[in-house]
Jmol script that loads the backbone (N, CA, C; Angstrom):
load data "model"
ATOM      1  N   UNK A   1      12.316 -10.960  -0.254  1.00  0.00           N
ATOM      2  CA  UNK A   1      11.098 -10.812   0.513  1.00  0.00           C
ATOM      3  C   UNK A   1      10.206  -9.774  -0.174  1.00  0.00           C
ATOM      4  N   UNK A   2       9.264 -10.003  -0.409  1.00  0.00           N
ATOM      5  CA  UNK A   2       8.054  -9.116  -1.193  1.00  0.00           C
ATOM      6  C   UNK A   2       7.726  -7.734  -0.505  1.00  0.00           C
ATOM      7  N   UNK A   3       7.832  -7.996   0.740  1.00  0.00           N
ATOM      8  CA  UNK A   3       7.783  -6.370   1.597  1.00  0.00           C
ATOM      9  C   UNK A   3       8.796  -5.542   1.464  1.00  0.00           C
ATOM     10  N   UNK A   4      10.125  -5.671   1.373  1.00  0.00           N
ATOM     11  CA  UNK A   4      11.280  -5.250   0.734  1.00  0.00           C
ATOM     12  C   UNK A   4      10.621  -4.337  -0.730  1.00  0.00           C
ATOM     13  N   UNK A   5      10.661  -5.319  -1.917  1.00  0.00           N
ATOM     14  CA  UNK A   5      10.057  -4.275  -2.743  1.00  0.00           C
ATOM     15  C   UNK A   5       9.020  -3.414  -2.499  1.00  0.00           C
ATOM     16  N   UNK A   6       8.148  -3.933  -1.961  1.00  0.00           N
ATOM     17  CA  UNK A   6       6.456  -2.820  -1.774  1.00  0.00           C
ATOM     18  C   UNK A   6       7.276  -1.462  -1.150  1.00  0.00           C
ATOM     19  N   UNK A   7       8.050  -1.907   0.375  1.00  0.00           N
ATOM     20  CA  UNK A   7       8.568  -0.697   0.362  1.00  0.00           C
ATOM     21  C   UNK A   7       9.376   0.462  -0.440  1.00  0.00           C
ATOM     22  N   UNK A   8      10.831  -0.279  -1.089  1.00  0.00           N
ATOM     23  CA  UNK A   8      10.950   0.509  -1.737  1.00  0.00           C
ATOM     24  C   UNK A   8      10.370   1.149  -2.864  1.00  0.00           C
ATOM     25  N   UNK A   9       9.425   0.712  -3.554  1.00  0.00           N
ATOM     26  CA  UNK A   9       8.410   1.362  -4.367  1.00  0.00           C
ATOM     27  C   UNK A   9       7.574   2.283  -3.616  1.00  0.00           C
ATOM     28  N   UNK A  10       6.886   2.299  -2.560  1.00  0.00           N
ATOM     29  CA  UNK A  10       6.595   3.297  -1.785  1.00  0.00           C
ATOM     30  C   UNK A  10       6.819   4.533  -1.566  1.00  0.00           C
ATOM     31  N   UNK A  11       8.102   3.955  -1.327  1.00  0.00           N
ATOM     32  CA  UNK A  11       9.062   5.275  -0.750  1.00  0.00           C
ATOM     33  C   UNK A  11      10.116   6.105  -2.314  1.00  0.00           C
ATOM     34  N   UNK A  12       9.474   5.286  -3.425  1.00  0.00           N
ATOM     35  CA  UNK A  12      10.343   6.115  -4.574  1.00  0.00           C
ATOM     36  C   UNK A  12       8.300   7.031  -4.605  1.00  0.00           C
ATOM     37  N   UNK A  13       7.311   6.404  -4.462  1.00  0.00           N
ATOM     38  CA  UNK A  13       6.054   7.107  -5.123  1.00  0.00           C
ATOM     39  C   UNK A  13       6.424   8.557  -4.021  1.00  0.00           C
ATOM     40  N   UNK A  14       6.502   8.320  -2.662  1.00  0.00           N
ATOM     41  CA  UNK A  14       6.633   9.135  -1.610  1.00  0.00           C
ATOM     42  C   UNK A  14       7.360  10.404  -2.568  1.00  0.00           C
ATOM     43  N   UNK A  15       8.556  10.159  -3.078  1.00  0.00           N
ATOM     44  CA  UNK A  15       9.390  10.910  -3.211  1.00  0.00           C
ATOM     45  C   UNK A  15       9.495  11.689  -4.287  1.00  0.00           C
ATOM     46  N   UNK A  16       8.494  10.780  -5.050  1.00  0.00           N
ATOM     47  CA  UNK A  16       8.417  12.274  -6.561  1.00  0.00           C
ATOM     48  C   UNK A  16       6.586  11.932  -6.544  1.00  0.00           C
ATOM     49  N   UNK A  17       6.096  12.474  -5.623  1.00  0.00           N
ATOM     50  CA  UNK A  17       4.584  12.335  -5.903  1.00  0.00           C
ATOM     51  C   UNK A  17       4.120  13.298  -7.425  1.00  0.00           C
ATOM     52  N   UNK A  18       4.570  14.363  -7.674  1.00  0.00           N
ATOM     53  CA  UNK A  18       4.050  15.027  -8.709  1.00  0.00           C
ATOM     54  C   UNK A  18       3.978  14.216  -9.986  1.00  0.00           C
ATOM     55  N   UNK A  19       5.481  13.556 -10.436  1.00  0.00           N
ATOM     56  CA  UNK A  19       5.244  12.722 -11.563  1.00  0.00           C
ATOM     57  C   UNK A  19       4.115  11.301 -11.218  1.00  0.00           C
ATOM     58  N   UNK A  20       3.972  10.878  -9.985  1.00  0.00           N
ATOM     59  CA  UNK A  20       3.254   9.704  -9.906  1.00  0.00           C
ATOM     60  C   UNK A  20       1.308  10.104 -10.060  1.00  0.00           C
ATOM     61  N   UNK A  21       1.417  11.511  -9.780  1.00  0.00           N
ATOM     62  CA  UNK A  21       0.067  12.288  -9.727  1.00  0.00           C
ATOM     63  C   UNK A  21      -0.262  12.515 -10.936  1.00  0.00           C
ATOM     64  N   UNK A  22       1.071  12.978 -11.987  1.00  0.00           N
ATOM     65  CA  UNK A  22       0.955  13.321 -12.835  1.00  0.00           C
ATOM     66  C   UNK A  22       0.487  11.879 -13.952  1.00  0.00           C
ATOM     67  N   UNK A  23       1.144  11.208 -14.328  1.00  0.00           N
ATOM     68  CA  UNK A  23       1.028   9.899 -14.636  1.00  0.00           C
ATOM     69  C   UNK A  23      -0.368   9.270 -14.582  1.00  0.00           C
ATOM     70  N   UNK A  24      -0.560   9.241 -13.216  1.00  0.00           N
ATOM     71  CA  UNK A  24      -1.805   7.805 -12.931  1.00  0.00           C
ATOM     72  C   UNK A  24      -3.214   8.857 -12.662  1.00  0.00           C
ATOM     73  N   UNK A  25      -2.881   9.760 -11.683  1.00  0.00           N
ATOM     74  CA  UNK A  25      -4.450   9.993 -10.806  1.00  0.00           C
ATOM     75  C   UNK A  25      -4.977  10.844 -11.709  1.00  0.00           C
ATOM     76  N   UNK A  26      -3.989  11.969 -12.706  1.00  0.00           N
ATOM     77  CA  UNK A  26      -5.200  12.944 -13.441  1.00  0.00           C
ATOM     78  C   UNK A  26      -6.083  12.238 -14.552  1.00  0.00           C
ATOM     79  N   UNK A  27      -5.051  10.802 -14.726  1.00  0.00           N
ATOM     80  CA  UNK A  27      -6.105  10.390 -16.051  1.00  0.00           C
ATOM     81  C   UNK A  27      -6.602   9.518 -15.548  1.00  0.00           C
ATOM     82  N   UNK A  28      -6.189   8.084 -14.498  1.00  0.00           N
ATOM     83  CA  UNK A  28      -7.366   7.587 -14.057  1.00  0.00           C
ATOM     84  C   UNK A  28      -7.240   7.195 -12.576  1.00  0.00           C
ATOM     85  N   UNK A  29      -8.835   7.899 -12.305  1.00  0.00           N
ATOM     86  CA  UNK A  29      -8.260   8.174 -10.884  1.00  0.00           C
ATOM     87  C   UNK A  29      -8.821   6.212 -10.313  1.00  0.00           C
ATOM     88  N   UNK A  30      -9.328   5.462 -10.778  1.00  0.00           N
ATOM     89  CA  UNK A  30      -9.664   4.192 -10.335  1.00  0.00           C
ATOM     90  C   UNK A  30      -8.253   3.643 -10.628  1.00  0.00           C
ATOM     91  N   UNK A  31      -6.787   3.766 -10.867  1.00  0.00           N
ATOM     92  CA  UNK A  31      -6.284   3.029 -10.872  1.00  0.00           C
ATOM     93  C   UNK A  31      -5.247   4.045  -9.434  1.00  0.00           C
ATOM     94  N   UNK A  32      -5.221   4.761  -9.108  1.00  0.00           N
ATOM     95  CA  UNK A  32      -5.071   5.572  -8.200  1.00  0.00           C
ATOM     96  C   UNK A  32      -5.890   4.437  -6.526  1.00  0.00           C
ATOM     97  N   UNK A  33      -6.903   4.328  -6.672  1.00  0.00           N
ATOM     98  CA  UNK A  33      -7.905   3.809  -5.729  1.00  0.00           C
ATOM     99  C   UNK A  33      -7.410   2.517  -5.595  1.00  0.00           C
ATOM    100  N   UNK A  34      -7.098   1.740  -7.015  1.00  0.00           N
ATOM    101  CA  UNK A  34      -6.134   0.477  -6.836  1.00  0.00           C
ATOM    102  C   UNK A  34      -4.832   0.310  -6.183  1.00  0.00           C
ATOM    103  N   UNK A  35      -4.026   1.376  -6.384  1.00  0.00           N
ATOM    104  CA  UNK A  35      -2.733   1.387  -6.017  1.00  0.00           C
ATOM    105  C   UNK A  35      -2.575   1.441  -4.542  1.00  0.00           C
ATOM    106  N   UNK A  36      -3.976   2.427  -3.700  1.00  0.00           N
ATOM    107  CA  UNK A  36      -3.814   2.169  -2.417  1.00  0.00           C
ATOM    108  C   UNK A  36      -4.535   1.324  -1.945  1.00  0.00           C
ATOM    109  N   UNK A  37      -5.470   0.780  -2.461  1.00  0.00           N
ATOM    110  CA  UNK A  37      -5.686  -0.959  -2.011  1.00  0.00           C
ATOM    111  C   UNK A  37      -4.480  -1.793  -1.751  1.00  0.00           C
ATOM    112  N   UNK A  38      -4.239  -1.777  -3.236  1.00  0.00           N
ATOM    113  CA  UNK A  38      -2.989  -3.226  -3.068  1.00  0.00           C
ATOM    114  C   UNK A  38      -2.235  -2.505  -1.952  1.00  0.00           C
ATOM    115  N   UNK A  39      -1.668  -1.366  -2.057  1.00  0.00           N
ATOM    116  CA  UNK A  39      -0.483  -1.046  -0.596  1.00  0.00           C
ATOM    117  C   UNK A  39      -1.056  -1.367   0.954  1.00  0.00           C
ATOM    118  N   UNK A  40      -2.560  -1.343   0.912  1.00  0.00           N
ATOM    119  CA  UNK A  40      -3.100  -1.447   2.383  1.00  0.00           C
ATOM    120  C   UNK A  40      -3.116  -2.648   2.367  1.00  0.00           C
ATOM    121  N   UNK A  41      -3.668  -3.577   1.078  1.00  0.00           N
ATOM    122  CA  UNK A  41      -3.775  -4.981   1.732  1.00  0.00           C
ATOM    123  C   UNK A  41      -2.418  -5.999   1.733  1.00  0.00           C
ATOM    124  N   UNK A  42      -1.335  -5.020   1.102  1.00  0.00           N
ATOM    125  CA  UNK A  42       0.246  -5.951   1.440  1.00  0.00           C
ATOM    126  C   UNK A  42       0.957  -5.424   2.580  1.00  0.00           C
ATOM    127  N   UNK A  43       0.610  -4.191   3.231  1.00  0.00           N
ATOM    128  CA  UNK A  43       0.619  -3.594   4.902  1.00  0.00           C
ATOM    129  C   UNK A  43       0.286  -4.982   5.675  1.00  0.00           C
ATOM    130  N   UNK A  44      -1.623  -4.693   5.409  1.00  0.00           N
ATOM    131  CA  UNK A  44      -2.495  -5.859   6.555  1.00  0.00           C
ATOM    132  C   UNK A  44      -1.348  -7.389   6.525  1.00  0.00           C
ATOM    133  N   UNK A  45      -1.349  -7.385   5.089  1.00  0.00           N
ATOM    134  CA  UNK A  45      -0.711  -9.302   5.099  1.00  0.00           C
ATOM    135  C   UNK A  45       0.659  -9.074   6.017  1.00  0.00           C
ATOM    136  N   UNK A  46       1.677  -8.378   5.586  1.00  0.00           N
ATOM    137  CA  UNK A  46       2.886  -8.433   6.155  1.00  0.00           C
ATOM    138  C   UNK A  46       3.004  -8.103   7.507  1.00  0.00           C
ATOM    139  N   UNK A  47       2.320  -7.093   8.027  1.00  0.00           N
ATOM    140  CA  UNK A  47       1.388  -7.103   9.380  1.00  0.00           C
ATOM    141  C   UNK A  47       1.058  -8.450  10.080  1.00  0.00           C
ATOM    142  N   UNK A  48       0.362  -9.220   9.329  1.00  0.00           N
ATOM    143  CA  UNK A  48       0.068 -10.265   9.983  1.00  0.00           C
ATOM    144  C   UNK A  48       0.621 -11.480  10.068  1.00  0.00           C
ATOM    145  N   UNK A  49       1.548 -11.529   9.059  1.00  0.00           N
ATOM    146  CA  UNK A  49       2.874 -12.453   8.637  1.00  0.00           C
ATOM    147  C   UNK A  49       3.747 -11.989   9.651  1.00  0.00           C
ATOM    148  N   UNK A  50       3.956 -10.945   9.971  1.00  0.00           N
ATOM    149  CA  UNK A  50       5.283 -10.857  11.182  1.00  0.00           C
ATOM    150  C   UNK A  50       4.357 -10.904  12.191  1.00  0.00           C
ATOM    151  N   UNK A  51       3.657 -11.048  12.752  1.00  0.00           N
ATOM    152  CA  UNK A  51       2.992 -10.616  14.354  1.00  0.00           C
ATOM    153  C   UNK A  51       2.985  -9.410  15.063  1.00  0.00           C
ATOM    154  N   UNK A  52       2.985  -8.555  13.780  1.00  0.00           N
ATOM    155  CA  UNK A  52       2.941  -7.307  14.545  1.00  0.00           C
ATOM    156  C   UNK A  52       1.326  -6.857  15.017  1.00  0.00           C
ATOM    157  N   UNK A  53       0.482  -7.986  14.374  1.00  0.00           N
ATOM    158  CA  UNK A  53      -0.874  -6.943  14.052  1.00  0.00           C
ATOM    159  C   UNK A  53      -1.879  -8.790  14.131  1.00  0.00           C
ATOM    160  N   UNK A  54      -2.597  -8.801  14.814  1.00  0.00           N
ATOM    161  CA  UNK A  54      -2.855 -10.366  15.156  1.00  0.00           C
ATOM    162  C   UNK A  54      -4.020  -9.872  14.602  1.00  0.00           C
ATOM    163  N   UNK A  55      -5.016 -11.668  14.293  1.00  0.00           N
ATOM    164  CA  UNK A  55      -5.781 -11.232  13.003  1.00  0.00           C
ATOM    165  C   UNK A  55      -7.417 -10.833  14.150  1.00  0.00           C
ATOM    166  N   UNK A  56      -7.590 -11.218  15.827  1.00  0.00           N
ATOM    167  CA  UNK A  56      -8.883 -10.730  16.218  1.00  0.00           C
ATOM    168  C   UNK A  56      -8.397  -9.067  16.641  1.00  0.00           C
ATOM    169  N   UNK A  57      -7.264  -8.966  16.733  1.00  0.00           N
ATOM    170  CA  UNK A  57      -7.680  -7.565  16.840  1.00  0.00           C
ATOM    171  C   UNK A  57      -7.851  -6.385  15.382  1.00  0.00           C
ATOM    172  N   UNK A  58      -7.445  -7.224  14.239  1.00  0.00           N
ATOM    173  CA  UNK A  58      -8.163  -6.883  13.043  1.00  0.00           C
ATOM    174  C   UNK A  58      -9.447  -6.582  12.731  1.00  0.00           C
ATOM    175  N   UNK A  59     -10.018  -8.073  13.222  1.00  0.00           N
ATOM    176  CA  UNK A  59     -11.701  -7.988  13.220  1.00  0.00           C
ATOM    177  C   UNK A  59     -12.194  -7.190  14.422  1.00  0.00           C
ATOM    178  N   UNK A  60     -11.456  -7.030  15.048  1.00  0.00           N
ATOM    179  CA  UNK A  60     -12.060  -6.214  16.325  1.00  0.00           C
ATOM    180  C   UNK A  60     -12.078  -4.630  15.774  1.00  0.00           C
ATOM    181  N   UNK A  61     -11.479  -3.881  14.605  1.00  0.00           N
ATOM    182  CA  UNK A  61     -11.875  -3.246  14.264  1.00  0.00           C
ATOM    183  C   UNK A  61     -13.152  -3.196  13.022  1.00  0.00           C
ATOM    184  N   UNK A  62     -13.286  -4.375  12.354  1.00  0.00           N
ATOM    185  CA  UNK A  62     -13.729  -4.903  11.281  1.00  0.00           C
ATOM    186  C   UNK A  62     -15.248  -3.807  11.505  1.00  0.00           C
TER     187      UNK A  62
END
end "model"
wireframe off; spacefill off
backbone 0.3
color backbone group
């Protein structure tokens, strides 16, 4: 299941943020801006793939 990995990749960035800071955001911070895109928009999908998160009360924040 694809949410399986996202999480555990998550939770390894969670856990050594300095090397992941160190690595990506001091040299570019647009791929930094990417990394929490893709994590918000595989949240929203898997969110909405299980029914935790239905898609008008999505747009109801939209």
């Amino acid at each position: 299941m694809p949410g399986v990995q996202l999480d555990i990749y998550y939770v390894t960035i969670i856990h050594s943020p300095a090397i992941f800071r160190r690595t990506i955001m001091s040299r570019r911070p647009m791929t930094w801006t990417a990394v929490h895109l893709a994590l918000a928009s595989a949240a929203t999908w898997f969110l909405l793939e299980s029914g935790a998160l239905s898609s008008a009360l999505l747009f109801s924040f939209h």
